[in-house]
C-alpha positions in Angstrom: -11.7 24.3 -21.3 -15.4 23.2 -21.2 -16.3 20.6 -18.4 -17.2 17.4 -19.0 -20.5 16.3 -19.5 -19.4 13.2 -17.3 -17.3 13.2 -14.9 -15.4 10.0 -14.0 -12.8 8.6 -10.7 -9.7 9.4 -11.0 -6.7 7.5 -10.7 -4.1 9.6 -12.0 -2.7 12.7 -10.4 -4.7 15.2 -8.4 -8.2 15.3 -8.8 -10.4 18.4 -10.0 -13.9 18.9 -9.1 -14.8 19.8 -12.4 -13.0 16.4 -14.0 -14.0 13.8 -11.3 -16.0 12.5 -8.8 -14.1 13.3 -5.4 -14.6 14.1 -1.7 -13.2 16.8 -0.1 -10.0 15.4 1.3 -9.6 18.3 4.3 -12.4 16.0 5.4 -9.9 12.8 6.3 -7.6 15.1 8.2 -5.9 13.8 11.1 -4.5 15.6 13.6 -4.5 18.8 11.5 -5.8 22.0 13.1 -6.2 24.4 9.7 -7.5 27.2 11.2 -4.6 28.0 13.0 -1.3 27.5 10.7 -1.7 30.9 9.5 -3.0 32.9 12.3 -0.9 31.5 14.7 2.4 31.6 12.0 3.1 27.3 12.7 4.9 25.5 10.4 3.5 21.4 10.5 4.1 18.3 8.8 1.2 15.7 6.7 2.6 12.6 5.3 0.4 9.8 4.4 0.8 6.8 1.6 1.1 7.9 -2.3 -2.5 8.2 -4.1 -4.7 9.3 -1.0 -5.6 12.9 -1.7 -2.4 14.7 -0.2 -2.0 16.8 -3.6 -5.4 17.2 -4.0 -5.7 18.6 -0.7 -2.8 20.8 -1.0 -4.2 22.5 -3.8 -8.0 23.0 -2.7 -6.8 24.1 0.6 -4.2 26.6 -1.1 -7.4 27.7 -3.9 -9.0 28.4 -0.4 -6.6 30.2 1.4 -6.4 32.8 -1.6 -10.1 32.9 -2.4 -10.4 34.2 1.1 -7.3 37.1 0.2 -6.2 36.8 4.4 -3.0 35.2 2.8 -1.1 34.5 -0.4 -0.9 30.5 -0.5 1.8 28.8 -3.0 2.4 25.1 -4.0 5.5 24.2 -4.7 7.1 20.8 -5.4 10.5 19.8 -4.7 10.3 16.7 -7.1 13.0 18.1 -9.3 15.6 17.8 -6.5 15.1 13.4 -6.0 18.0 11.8 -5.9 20.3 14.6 -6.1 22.1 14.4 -2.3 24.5 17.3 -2.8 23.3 20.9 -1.5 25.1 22.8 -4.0 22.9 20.6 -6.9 19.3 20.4 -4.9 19.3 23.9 -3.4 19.2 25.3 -7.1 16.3 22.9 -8.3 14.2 24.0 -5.3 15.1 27.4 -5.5 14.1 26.9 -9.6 10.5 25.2 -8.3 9.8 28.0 -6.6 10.8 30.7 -9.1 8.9 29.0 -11.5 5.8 28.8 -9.8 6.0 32.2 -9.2 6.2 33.1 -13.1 3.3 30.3 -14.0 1.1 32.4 -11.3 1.5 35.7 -12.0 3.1 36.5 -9.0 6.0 38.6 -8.6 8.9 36.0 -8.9 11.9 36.1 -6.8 15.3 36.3 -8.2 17.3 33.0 -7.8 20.3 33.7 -5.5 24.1 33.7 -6.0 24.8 33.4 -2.7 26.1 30.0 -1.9 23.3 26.5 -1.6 23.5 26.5 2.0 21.6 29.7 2.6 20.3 30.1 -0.9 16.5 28.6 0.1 16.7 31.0 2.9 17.2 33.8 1.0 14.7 33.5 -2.2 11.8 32.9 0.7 12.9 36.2 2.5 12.7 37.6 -1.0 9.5 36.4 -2.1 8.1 37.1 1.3 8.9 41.0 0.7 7.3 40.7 -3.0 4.0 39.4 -1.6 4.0 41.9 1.5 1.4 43.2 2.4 -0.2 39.3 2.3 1.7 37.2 4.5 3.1 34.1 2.5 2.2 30.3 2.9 4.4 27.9 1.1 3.1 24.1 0.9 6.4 21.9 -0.5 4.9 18.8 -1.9 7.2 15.4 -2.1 9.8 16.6 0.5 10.6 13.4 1.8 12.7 13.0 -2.1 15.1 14.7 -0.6 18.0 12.8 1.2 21.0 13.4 2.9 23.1 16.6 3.2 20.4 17.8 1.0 17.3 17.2 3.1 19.4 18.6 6.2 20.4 22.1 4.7 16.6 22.4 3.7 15.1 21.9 7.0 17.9 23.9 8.4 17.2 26.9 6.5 13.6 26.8 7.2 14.6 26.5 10.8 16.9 29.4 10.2 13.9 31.7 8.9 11.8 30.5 11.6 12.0 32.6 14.1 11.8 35.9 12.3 9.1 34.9 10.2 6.2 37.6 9.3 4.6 39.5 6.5 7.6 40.8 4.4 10.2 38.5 6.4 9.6 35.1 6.0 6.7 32.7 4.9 4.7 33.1 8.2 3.4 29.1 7.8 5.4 26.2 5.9 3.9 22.8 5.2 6.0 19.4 4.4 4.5 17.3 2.3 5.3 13.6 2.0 4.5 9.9 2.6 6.8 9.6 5.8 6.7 11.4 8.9 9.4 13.8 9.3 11.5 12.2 12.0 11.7 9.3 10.0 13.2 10.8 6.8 15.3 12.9 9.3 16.5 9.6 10.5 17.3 7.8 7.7 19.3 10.7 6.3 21.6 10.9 8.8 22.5 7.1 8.6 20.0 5.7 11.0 21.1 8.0 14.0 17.9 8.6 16.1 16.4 12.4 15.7 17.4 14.7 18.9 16.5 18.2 20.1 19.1 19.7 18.2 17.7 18.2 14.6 17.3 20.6 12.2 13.8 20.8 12.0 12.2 21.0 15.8 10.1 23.8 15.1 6.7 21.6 13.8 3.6 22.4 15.4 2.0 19.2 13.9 2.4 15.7 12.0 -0.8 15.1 10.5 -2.2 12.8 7.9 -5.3 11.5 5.8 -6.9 8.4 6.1 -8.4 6.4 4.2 -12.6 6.5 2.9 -15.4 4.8 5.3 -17.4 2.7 3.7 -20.0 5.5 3.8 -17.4 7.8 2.2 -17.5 5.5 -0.7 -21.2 5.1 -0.9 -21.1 9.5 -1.1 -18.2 9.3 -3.6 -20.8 6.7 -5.9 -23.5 9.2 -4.9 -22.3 11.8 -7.1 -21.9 8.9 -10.7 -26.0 8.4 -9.9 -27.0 11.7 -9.6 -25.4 12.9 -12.8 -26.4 9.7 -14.6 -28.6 7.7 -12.5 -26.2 4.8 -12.4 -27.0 2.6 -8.9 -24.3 1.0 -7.3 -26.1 -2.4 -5.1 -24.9 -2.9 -1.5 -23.1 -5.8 -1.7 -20.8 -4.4 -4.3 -20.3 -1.2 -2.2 -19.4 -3.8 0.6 -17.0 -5.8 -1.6 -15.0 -2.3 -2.6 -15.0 -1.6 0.7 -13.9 -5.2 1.9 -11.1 -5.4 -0.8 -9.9 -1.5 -0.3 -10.3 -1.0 3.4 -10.7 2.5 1.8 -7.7 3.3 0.3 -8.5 6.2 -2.0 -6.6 5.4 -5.2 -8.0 1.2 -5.0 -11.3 2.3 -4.8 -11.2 5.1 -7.2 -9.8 2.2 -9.7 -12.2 -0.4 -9.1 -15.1 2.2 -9.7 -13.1 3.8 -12.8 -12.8 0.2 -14.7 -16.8 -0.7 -13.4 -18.0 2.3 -15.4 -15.9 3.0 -17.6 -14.7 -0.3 -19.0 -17.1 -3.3 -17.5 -19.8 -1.2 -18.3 -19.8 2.0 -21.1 -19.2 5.5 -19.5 -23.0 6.2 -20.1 -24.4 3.1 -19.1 -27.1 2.8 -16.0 -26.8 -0.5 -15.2 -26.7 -1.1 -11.8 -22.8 -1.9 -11.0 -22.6 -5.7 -9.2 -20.4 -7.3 -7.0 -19.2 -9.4 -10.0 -18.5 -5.9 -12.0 -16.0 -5.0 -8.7 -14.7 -8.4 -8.2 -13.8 -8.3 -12.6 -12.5 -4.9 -12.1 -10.1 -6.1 -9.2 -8.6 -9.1 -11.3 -8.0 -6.5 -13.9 -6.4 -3.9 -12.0 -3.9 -6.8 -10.8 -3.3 -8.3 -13.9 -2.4 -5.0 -15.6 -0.1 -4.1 -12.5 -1.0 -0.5 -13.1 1.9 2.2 -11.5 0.3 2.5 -8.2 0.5 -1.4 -7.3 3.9 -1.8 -9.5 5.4 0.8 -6.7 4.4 -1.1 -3.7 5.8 -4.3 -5.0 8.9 -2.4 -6.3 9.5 -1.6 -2.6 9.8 -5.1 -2.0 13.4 -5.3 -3.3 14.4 -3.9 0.0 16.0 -6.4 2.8 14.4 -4.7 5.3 10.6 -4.6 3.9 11.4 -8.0 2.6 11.6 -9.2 5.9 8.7 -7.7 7.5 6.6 -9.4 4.6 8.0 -13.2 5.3 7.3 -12.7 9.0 3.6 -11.8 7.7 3.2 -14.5 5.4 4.5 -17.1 8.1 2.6 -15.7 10.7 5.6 -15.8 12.7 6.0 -13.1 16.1 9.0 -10.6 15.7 9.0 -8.8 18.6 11.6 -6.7 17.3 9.7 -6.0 13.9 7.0 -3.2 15.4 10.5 -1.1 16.4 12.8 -1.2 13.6 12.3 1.4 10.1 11.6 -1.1 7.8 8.7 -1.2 10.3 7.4 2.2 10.1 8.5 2.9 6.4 5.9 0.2 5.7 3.2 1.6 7.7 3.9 5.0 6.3 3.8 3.9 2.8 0.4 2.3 3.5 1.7 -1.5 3.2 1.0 -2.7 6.5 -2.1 -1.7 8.9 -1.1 -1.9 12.7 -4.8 -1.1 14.4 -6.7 -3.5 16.7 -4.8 -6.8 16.1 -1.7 -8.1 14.8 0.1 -6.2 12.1 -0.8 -7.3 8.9 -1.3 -6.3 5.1 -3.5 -3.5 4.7 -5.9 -4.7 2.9 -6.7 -8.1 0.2 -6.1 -6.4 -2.5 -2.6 -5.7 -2.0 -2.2 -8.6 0.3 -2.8 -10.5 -3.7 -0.6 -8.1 -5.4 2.5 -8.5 -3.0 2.1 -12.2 -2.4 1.8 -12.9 -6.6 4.8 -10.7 -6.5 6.9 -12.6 -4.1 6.4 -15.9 -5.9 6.1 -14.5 -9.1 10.3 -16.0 -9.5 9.0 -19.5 -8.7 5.9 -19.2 -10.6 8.3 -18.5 -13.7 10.3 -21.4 -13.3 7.8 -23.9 -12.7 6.6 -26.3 -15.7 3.6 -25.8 -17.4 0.3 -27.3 -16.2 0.1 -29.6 -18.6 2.8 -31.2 -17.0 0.9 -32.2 -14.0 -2.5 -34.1 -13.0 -4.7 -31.8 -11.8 -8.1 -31.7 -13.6 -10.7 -34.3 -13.2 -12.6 -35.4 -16.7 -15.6 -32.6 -16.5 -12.7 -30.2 -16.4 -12.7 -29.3 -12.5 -9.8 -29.2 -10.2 -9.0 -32.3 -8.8 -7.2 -30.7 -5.7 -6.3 -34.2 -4.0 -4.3 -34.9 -7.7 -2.8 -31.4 -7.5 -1.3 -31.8 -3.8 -0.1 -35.4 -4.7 1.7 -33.6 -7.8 2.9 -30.9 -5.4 4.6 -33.2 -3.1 6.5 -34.9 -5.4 7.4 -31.5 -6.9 8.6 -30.6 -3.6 10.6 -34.0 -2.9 12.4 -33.3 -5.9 13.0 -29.5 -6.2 12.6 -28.0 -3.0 16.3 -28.1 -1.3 17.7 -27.0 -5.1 15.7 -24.2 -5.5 15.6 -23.2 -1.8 19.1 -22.3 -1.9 18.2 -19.5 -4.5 15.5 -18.3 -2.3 15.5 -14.5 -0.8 12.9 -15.5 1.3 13.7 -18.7 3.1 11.3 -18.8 5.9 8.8 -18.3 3.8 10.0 -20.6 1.0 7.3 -23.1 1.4 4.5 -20.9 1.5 6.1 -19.3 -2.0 6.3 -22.6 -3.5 2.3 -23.8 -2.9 1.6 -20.2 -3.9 3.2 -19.8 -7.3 2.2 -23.8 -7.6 -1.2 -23.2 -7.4 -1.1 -19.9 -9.2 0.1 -21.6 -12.5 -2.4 -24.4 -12.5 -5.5 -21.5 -11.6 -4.3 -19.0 -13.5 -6.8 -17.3 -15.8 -9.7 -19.5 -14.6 -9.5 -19.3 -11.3 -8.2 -17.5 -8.1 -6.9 -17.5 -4.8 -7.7 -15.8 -1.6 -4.9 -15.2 0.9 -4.8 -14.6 4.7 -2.3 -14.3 6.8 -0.8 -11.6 9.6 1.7 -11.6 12.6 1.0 -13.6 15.1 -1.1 -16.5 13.3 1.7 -19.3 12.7 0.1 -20.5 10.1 -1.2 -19.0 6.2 -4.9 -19.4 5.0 -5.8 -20.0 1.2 -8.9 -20.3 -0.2 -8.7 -22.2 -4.3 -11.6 -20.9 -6.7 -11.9 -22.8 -9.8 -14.6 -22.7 -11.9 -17.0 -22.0 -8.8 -15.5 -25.0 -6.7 -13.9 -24.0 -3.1 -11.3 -25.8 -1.7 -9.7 -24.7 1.4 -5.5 -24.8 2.7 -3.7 -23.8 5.5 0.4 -24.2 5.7 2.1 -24.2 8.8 5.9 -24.9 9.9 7.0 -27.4 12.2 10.1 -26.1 13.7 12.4 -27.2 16.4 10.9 -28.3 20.1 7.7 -28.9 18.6 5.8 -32.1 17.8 4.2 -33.0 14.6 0.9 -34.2 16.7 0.8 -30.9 18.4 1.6 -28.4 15.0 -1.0 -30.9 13.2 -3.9 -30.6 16.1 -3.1 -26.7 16.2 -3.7 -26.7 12.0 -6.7 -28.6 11.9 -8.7 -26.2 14.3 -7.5 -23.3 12.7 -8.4 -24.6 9.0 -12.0 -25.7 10.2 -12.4 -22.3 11.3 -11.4 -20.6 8.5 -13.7 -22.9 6.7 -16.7 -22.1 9.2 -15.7 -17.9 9.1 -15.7 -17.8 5.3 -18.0 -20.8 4.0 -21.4 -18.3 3.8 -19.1 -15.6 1.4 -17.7 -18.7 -0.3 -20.9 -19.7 -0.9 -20.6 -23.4 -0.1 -23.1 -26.2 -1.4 -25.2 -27.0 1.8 -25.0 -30.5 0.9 -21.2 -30.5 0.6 -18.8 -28.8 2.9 -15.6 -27.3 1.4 -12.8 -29.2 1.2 -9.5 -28.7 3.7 -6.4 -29.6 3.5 -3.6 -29.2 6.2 0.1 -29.0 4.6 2.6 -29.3 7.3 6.4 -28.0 6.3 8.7 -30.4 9.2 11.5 -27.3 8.9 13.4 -28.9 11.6 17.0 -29.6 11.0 16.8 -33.2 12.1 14.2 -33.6 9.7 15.5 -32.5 6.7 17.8 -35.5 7.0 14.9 -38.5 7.3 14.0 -40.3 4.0 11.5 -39.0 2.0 9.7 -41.6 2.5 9.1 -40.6 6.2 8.7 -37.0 5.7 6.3 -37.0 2.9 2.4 -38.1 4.6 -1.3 -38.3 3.6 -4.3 -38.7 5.7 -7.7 -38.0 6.6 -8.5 -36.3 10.3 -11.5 -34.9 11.3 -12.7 -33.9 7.5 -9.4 -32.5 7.0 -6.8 -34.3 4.5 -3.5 -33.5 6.2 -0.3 -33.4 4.2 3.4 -33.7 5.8 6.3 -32.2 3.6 
């Protein structure tokens, strides 16, 4: 097949140097040491989130190993076996990936066993190990952490089992696992949530590496390669903004680039890509809620994930949270970043995706916009109208449609969210920030190139309105302060802000409305009790 005349980023599968604009991903390696796997016969583990180059790098690296002819290198994935948690149905689809890969190859294919599933793996890689003799056999098994249960267990166990007579003609003399979670935790969660011990069936790892995500200077190389081929420029502030909204993750910026040139702009086009191309190209890629960003939200139907994203958008402190699974299966699916700072989203863009999702119920629910006052006569948002409208909304519909809530500590947040959302929808947009730690949730209102400003906070039980309300107002005035030069703000005009404080107090909740719902003006902020 000829190559293309252009290439393009890819956002769909592995990526080919010949198809698409890519960096070698050996290069975001962490805690990998390559040049010893095979020469010191180690087997090692890489997991890292889905869409950041763990294919792609399985591949090259196996193209590699075989171009240099020290050792015969095979892919393999066990994809075929997800979902099945019986050994005597997996073992057969694995032992099938592997025959098959063979015979796609060229290579001398092993025979499928007829011994029974529990040593069946076992023996088709003692086999294949003897057909590839005098090379000593590598085997990298993509997507391991599919399997589950009894399934997963008599897999590592037979590897284990091989282990230690592993060599040219014996056994693969190097195994890689391939996954998105780190092996001890799939371990755990297949045997029920019991903790992994030295006798687990798969203590024989030399490593547990992963990939991280671009630099900002990766990104500005991975560009690099679209202007030299067709002299297309890229200007600095949009590099920043791809950078700002990704934090680097390979697949987001891949698919803000991909729709900038390919669908903002035409394919062959050399106009210099904008900020406003990237920041069109994000609001796209949401909207459509292409496969990548469907998945993370899909993983929000679990209780436990669900609950780590409600402390986040509160801004509550779990001290528990940072231990549990739910934990760590959202920092290994690249959800949740856990650096310098309080854990929080990993980055804006899906911090929009998985907020719209939450309240995307109540956003369904809610009336039309027509139904409320929100737009002043030139046609721009008349925020003070909106909140009024909002209040009254919530005096009227919150305790109903609280009780049908999954998340109820977060239920007020949800509410404003999917509120606002249907009054800005298609015209304007909303930024979001919030983490750990913060007690409170930031918003930032675009419509029609008007800023307004919103932070929520919760007033809970032994705390004082006064205290909660002095606490919000210097938070929102800094917000407004951090973010008023990128929300470019008229000099002569500072951005509005509004304080909505939530009494969630139990007392509270049984005080007439007419005490609980309040309006004022404090130190340029409008401050709103609910």
């Amino acid at each position: 097949m000829p190559k293309r005349s252009i290439r393009f980023f890819n956002t769909t599968g592995p990526c080919d140097p010949d198809d698409h604009y890519m960096l070698p991903p050996a290069e975001r390696l962490i805690g990998a040491q390559l040049h010893r796997y095979i020469k010191d016969k180690l087997y090692w583990v890489l997991h890292a989130p889905r869409q950041t180059g763990k294919t792609t790098f399985l591949k090259s690296w196996m193209r590699k190993i075989n171009a240099s002819g020290d050792a015969l290198a095979c892919y393999v994935s066990v994809e075929r076996a997800q979902g099945l948690l019986e050994i005597e149905r997996a073992m057969p689809e694995i032992c099938t990936a592997i025959q098959g890969w063979a015979q796609k190859s060229g290579l001398p294919a092993p025979e499928i066993p007829a011994s029974a599933p529990g040593s069946s793996l076992n023996i088709i890689l003692t086999n294949w190990a003897a057909l590839i003799a005098p090379k000593p056999l590598v085997v990298l098994f993509d997507e391991t952490d599919v399997l589950q249960g009894e399934a997963l267990i008599s897999f590592l166990r037979q590897l284990r089992d091989g282990f230690a007579g592993r060599g040219i003609g014996a056994f693969p003399v190097s195994i890689a696992l391939v996954g998105m979670r780190d092996l001890k935790d799939y371990i755990t969660a297949a045997k029920g949530g019991v903790p992994v011990n030295p006798g687990s069936p798969f203590n024989i790892k030399a490593d547990s590496a992963v990939i991280g995500n671009f630099s900002r200077d990766d990104i500005a190389r991975l560009f690099a390669q679209r202007t030299a081929e067709t002299g297309q420029q890229i200007a600095p502030e949009a590099l920043d903004y791809t950078w700002e909204q990704s934090r680097g993750q390979p697949w987001l910026v891949n698919s803000l680039l991909k729709r900038a040139t390919l669908r903002i702009l035409d394919e062959t086009s050399t106009e210099t890509v904008t900020a406003a191309h990237i920041h069109e190209a994000r609001e796209q890629m949401i909207l459509a809620r292409e496969t990548h960003l469907e998945a993370l939200a899909y993983r929000l139907q679990d209780p436990g994930i669900r609950h780590i994203m409600e402390t986040l958008i509160t801004g509550e402190t779990d001290l528990d949270m940072a231990g549990s699974d739910a934990f760590r299966q959202c920092i290994d699916l690249g959800l949740v970043s856990a650096g310098n700072g309080p854990p929080a989203i990993a980055n804006p863009i899906y911090r929009e995706v998985l907020a719209r999702e939450i309240a995307w119920g109540a956003q369904a629910m809610l009336p039309v916009r027509e139904t409320f006052r929100w737009q002043k006569p030139d046609g721009a948002l008349d925020m003070d109208a909106l909140l009024r409208e909002f209040q009254g909304f919530w005096q009227e519909n919150s305790e109903t449609w609280e009780e049908t809530s999954n998340y109820t500590e977060a239920f007020p947040h949800l509410l404003l969210m999917a509120f606002l959302q249907r009054i800005t929808n298609g015209e304007g947009r909303i930024e979001r920030e919030y983490a750990a730690g913060r007690k409170s949730m930031d918003l930032a209102v675009e419509y029609l190139g008007e800023w307004n400003i919103i932070e929520i906070k919760l007033l809970r039980n032994r705390q004082t309105f006064e205290k909660v309300k002095a606490e919000g107002i210097g938070q929102v005035l800094a917000y407004r302060d951090r973010f008023s030069s990128a929300l470019r703000a008229k000099k002569d005009r500072p951005v509005p802000c509004y304080l909505l404080i939530f009494d969630r107090r139990p007392d509270a909740l049984k005080l007439p409305w007419d005490r609980r719902i309040q309006w004022f003006r404090e130190n340029d902020v409008t401050v709103l009790g609910c």
